[in-house]
C-alpha positions in Angstrom: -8.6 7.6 -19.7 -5.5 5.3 -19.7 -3.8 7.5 -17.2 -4.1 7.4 -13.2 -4.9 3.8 -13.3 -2.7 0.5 -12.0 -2.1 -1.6 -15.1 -0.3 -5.2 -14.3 2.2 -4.1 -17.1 4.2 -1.3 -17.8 1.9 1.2 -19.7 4.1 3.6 -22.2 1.5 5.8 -23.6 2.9 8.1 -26.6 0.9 11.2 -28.1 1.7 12.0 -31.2 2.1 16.5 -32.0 -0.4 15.9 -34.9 -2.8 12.9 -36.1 -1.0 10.4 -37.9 -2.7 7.1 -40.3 -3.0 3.9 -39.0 0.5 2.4 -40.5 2.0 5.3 -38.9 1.0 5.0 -35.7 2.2 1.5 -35.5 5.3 1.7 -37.1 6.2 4.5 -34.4 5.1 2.0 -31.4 7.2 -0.3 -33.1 10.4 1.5 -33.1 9.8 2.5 -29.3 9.2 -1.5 -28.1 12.4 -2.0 -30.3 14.5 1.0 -28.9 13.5 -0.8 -25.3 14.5 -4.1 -26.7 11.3 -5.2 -25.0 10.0 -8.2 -26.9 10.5 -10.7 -30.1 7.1 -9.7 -31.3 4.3 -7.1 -30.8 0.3 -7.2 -31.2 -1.9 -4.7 -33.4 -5.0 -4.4 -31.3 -8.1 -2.0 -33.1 -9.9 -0.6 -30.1 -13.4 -2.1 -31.4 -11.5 -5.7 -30.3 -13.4 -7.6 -27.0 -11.1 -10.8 -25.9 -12.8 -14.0 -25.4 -10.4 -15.4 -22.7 -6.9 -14.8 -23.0 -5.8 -15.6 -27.4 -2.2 -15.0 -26.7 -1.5 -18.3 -25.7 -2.8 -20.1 -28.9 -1.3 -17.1 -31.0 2.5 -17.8 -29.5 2.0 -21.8 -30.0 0.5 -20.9 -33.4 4.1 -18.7 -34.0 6.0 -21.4 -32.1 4.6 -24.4 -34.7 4.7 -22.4 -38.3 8.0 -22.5 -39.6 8.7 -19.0 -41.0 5.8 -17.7 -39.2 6.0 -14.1 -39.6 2.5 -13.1 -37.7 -0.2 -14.6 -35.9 -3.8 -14.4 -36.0 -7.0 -15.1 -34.2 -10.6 -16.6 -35.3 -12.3 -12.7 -35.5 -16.5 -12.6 -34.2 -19.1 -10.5 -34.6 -20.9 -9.4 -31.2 -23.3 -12.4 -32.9 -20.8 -14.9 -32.7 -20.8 -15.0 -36.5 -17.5 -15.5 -38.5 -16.3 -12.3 -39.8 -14.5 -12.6 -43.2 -11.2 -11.7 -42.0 -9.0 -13.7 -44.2 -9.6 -13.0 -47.5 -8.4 -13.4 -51.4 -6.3 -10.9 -53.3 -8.4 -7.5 -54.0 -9.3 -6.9 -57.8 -10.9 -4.4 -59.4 -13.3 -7.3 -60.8 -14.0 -8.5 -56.5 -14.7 -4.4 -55.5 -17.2 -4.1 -58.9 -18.6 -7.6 -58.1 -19.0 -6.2 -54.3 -20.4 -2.9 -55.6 -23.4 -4.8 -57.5 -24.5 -6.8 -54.8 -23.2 -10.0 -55.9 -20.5 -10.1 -52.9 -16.6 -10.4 -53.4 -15.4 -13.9 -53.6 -14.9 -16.1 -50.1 -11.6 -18.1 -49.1 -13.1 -21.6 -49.2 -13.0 -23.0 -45.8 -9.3 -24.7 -45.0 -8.0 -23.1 -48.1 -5.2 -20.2 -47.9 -6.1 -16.3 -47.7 -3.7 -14.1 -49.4 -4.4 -12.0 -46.5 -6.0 -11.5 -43.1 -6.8 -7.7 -41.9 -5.1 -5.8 -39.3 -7.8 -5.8 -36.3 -5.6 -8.3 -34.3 -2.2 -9.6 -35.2 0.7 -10.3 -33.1 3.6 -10.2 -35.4 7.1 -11.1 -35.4 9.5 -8.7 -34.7 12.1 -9.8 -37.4 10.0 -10.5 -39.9 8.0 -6.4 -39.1 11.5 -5.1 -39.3 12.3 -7.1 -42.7 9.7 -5.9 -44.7 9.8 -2.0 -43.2 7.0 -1.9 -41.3 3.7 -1.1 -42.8 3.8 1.4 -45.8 3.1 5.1 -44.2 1.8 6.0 -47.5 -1.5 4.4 -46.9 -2.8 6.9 -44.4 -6.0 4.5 -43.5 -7.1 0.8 -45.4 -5.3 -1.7 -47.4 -2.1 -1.4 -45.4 -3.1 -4.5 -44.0 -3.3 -6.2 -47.5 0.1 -4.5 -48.6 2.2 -5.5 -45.4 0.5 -9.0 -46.1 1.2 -9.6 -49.1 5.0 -8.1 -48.4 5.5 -10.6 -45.9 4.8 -13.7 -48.0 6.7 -12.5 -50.9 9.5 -12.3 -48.3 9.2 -15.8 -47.7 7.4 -15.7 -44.5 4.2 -17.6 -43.7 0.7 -16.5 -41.8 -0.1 -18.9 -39.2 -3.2 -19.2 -38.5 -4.5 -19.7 -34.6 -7.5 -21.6 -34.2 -7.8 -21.6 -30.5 -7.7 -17.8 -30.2 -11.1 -15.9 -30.8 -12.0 -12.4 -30.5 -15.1 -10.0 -31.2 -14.4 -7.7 -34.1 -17.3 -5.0 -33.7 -16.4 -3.5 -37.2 -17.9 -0.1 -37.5 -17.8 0.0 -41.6 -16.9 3.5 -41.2 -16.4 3.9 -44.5 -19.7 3.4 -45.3 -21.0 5.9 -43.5 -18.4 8.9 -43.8 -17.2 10.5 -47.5 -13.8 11.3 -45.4 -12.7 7.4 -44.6 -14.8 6.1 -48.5 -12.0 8.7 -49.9 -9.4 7.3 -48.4 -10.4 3.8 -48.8 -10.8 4.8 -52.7 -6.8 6.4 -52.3 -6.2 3.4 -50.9 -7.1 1.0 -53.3 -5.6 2.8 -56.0 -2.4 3.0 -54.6 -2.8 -1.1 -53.5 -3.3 -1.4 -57.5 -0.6 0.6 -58.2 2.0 -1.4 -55.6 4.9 -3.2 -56.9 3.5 -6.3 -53.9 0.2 -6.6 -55.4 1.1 -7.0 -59.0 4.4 -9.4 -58.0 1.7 -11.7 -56.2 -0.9 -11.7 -58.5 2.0 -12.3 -61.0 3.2 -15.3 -58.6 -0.4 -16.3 -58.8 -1.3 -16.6 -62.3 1.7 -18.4 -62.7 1.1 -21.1 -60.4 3.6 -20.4 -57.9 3.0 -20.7 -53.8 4.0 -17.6 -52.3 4.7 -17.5 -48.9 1.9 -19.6 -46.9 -0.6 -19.8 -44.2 -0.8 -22.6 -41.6 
């Protein structure tokens, strides 16, 4: 366990009364760091995440060189050393039918911009976290990445993208292989679909418009 061990940082471990979703749980960390006044920024770190070397260096100069830069984000690997596709286009209901017949959801082309990058390892600004409220607690598990994405660049601020950090996403697909996380992910989507963020993008989209950025 994390406790009864020397750490070379102060450790604040919090245990929640009763499980909460994944937006909750950070949100919650979030308001503790910012009740300490500890930092300008925090990371979100899923516990199937190896480091390759230390990324935090590349993410900061990545923050430091974006203007508007309201998260950072690292090149994600599978144990392989293949790219994962963790910055990705707009979800559809056309993409998730396309997916669900085999023929694959569409790809950001290489050096083009993702409408969004998942959640497995950010380090986001505080400023622009506390601007946009934090992720929405009303996804309980998936696509609160997406909608906190998509709620940053309509806010103006940009993804920056940090090519000298890499890390090893060992992504589990658990909702593949339980009915309890493929409910929620279904929820999920729904809800996404339903979001006043997703439709003002796609809106922004079809009409041409840049909306926020990535660098």
């Amino acid at each position: 366990g994390l406790r009864g061990r020397d750490w070379p940082f102060d450790l604040v471990l919090t245990e929640n009364a009763e499980p909460l979703g994944f937006g909750a749980n950070h949100n919650r960390a979030f308001a503790l760091d910012a009740a300490r006044g500890a930092s300008e920024g925090f990371a979100v770190v899923n516990p199937d995440i190896r480091l390759r070397g230390n990324p935090f260096g590349p993410l900061l100069a990545a923050l430091g060189s974006v203007p508007h830069a309201g998260l950072a984000y690292p090149l994600q690997v599978d144990e392989g050393g293949g790219r994962q596709d963790h910055e990705r286009l707009l979800p559809t209901p056309k993409h998730l039918l396309a997916r669900h017949l085999g023929h694959g959801a569409p790809e950001v082309p290489t050096g083009a911009t993702p409408d969004w990058v998942n959640a497995a390892f950010l380090l986001l600004v505080r400023e622009a976290f506390a601007q946009v409220g934090g992720f929405d607690e009303r996804f309980h598990m998936y696509c609160e990445d997406v909608d906190l994405c998509l709620r940053l660049r309509l806010a103006g601020w940009q993804l920056a993208r940090a090519d000298g950090a890499v890390v090893v996403h060992a992504a589990q697909r658990a909702s593949r292989r339980r009915l309890s996380h493929l409910g929620w992910h279904v929820r999920s989507l729904l809800r996404l679909w339903r979001s006043r963020s997703w439709h003002e993008f796609r809106a922004g989209q079809a009409n041409g418009q840049r909306v926020g950025g990535t660098s």
